[in-house]
C-alpha positions in Angstrom: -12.7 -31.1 -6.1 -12.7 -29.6 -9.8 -15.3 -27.5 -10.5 -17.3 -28.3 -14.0 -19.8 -26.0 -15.0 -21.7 -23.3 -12.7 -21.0 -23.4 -9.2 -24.9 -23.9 -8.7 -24.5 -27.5 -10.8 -22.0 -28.5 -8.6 -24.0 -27.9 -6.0 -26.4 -30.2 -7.3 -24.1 -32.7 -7.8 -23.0 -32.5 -4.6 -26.2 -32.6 -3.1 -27.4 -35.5 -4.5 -23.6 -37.5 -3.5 -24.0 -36.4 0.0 -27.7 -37.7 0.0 -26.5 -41.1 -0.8 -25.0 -43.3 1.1 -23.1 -44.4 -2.0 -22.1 -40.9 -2.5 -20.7 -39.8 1.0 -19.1 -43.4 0.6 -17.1 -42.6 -3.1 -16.2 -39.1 -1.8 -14.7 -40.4 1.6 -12.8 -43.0 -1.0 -11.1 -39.5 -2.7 -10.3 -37.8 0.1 -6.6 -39.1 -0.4 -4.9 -41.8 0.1 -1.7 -39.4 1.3 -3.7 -38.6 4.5 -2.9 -39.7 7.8 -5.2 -41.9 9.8 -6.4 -39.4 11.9 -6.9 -36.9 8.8 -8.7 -39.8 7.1 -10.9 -40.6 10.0 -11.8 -36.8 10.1 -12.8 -36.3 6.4 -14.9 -39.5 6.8 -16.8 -37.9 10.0 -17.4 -34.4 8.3 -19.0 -36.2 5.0 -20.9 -38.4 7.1 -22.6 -35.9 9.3 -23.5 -33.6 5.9 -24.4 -37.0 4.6 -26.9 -37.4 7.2 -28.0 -33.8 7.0 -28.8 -33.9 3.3 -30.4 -37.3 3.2 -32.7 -35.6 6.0 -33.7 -33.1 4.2 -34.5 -34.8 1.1 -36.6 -36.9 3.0 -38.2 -34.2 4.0 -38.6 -33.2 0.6 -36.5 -29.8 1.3 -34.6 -29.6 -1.4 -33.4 -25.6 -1.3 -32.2 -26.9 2.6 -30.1 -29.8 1.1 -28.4 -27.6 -1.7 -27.6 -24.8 1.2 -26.2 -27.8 3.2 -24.3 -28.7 0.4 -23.0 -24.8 -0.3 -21.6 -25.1 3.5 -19.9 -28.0 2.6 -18.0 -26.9 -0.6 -17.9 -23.3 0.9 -14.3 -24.7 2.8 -12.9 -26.1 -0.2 -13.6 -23.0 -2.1 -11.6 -20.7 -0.2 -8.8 -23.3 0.0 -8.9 -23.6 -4.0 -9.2 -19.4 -4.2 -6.2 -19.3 -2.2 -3.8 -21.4 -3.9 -1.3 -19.6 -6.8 -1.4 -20.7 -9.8 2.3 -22.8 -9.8 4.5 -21.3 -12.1 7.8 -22.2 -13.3 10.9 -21.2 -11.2 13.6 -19.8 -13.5 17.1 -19.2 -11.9 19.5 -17.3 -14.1 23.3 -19.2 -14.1 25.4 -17.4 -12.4 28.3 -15.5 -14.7 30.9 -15.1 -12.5 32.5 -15.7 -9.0 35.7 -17.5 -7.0 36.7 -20.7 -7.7 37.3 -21.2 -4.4 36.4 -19.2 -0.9 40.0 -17.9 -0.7 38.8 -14.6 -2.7 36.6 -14.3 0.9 39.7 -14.5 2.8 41.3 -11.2 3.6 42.7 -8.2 6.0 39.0 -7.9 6.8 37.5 -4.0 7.6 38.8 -1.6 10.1 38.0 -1.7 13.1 36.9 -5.4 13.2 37.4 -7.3 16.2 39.0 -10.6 15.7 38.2 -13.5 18.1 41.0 -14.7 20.4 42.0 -18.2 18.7 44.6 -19.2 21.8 41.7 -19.1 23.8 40.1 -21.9 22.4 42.0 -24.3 24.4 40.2 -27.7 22.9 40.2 -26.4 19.4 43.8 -25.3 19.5 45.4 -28.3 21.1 42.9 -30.9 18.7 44.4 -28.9 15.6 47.7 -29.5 16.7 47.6 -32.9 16.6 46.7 -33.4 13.3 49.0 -34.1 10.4 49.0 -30.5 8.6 51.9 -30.9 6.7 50.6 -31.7 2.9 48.8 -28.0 3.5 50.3 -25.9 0.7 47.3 -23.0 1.0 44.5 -22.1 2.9 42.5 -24.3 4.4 39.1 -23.8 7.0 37.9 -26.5 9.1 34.8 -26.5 11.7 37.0 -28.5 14.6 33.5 -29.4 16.2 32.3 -31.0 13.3 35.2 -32.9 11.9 35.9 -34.2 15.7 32.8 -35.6 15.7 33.6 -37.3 12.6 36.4 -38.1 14.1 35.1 -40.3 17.1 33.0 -41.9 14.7 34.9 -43.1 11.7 38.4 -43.0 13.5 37.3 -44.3 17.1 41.2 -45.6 17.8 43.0 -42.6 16.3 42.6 -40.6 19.9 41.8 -37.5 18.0 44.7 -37.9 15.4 43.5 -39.0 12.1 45.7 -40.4 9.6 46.6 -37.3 7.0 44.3 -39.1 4.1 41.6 -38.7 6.8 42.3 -35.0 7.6 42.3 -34.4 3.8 38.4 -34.6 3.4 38.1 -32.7 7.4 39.8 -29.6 5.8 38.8 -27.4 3.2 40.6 -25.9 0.5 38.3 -25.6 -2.2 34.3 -24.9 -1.0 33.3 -24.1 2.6 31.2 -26.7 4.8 27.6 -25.9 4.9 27.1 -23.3 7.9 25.1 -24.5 10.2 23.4 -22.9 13.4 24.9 -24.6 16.3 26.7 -22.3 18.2 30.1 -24.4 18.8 30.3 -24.6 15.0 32.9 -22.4 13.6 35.0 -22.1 10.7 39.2 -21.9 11.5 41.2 -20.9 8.8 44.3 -22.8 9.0 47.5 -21.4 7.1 50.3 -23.3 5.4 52.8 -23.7 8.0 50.5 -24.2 10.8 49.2 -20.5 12.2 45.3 -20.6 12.7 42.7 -18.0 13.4 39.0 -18.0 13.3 37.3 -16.6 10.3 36.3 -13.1 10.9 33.3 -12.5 10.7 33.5 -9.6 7.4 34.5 -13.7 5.9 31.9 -15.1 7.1 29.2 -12.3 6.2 31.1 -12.4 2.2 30.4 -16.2 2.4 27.2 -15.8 2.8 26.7 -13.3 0.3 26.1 -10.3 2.1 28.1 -7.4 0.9 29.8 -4.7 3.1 27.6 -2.1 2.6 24.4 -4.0 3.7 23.0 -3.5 7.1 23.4 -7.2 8.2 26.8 -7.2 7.5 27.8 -3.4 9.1 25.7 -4.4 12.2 27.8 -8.1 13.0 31.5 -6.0 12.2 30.7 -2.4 14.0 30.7 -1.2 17.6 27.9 0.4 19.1 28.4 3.8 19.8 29.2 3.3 23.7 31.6 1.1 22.1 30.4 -2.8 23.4 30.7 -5.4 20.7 27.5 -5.9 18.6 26.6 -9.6 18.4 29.0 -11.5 15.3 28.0 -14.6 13.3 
C-alpha cells in the first residue's frame, strides 16, 4: 500500500475504507491476484474483522478508536515496507580471462593427495568399457551415473552400449557437466587410449573455483593429524 502524504492521512484514509463495506470490499479486491486461495481467503478475513471493528466504532461515534484500529492494521504492512531494500541493479564485471576448456584443471594434483581407487568401481569400470572410446583424441570426463541414466532412456535397446554419435554428447571435452549433489555422481576422466581415473578432488575443488590456498580446498585434500582421510568432494 503506497504511502501519500503524512502517515496520519493515511490513517484516515484507511479508516474511513475499513468503515465501509465498500472499502474493506475494494481493498480485499487489491490484495493480489498472485495469491493463493488460502492466502486470499486470509486477507479477506483480517479486513473483514477490522472492517467490523471500525464500522463499530464509528457508530459509536469513536473516532480516535477507529483511527488506532486502523494504525494496528497498517502497523504490519509498515514493518514489511521498512524492511524491504531498495532493489538495485546487479552489475557483474566480464570476466578477462580463463581456460577454454577444464583441461587447465586437469593435473598431477598436490602432494600428498589421496586418489580414489577407480578398479574398484566395478559398475562404472565395466559400463565404460563397453562404450565406443575410440574417436577420443584428448581428455574427456564423464559422470557414468548420469549418462547411464540417459542411457536407459534414449538408448533403451543399446544394453548399455551406445552408438559412438551417442557417447559423443555423454563425454566431455570441452565444459564440465553441472555438479550436482547426489552422492553416486562423479566425474571420470577418461584418457585417449582408454585409462580412466576419477577426478581428484584438488580438480574438482579448481572447478569450482576454490583456489589451493583456501581453507575449503586444504580441508577436502589433507590428512588429519592422526592421519584418517578428511571427507573429499
Amino acid at each position: 500500500m503506497a504511502a501519500t502524504g503524512s502517515k496520519q492521512l493515511q490513517k484516515k484514509k484507511v479508516a474511513r475504507m475499513l468503515g465501509s463495506t465498500e472499502g474493506s470490499r475494494l481493498l480485499i479486491s487489491c490484495s493480489g491476484s498472485d495469491l493463493v486461495p488460502a492466502d486470499r481467503q486470509l486477507v479477506a478475513d483480517i479486513v473483514t474483522k477490522y472492517h467490523q471493528a471500525v464500522a463499530a466504532c464509528f457508530a459509536a461515534g469513536d473516532n480516535d478508536k477507529a483511527l488506532r484500529k486502523a494504525h494496528a492494521f497498517l502497523k504490519p504492512l509498515y514493518a514489511r515496507r521498512a524492511a524491504r531494500s531498495e532493489i538495485q541493479l546487479l552489475e557483474v564485471p566480464p570476466a578477462t580471462s580463463g581456460p577454454a576448456t577444464f583441461h587447465a584443471w586437469i593435473g598431477p594434483g598436490i602432494q600428498g593427495e589421496k586418489l580414489r581407487d577407480f578398479d574398484k568401481s566395478q559398475r562404472t569400470a565395466e559400463g565404460l568399457d563397453k562404450w565406443p572410446l575410440g574417436w577420443l583424441n584428448e581428455v574427456g570426463v564423464v559422470c557414468y551415473e548420469r549418462a547411464a541414466g540417459r542411457i536407459r532412456r534414449e538408448r533403451p535397446g543399446s544394453d548399455g552400449v551406445p552408438d559412438g554419435e551417442f557417447v559423443k554428447g555423454l563425454v566431455k571435452t570441452k565444459e564440465l557437466a553441472t555438479a550436482v549433489a547426489n552422492p553416486a555422481d562423479h566425474y571420470v576422466v577418461i584418457e585417449p587410449g582408454g585409462a580412466m581415473r576419477y577426478m581428484r578432488t584438488s580438480e574438482v575443488a579448481t572447478r569450482l573455483h576454490d583456489p589451493g590456498e583456501q581453507r575449503t580446498h586444504v580441508s577436502v585434500t589433507r590428512t588429519t593429524a592422526a592421519g584418517s582421510a578428511m571427507p573429499r568432494l
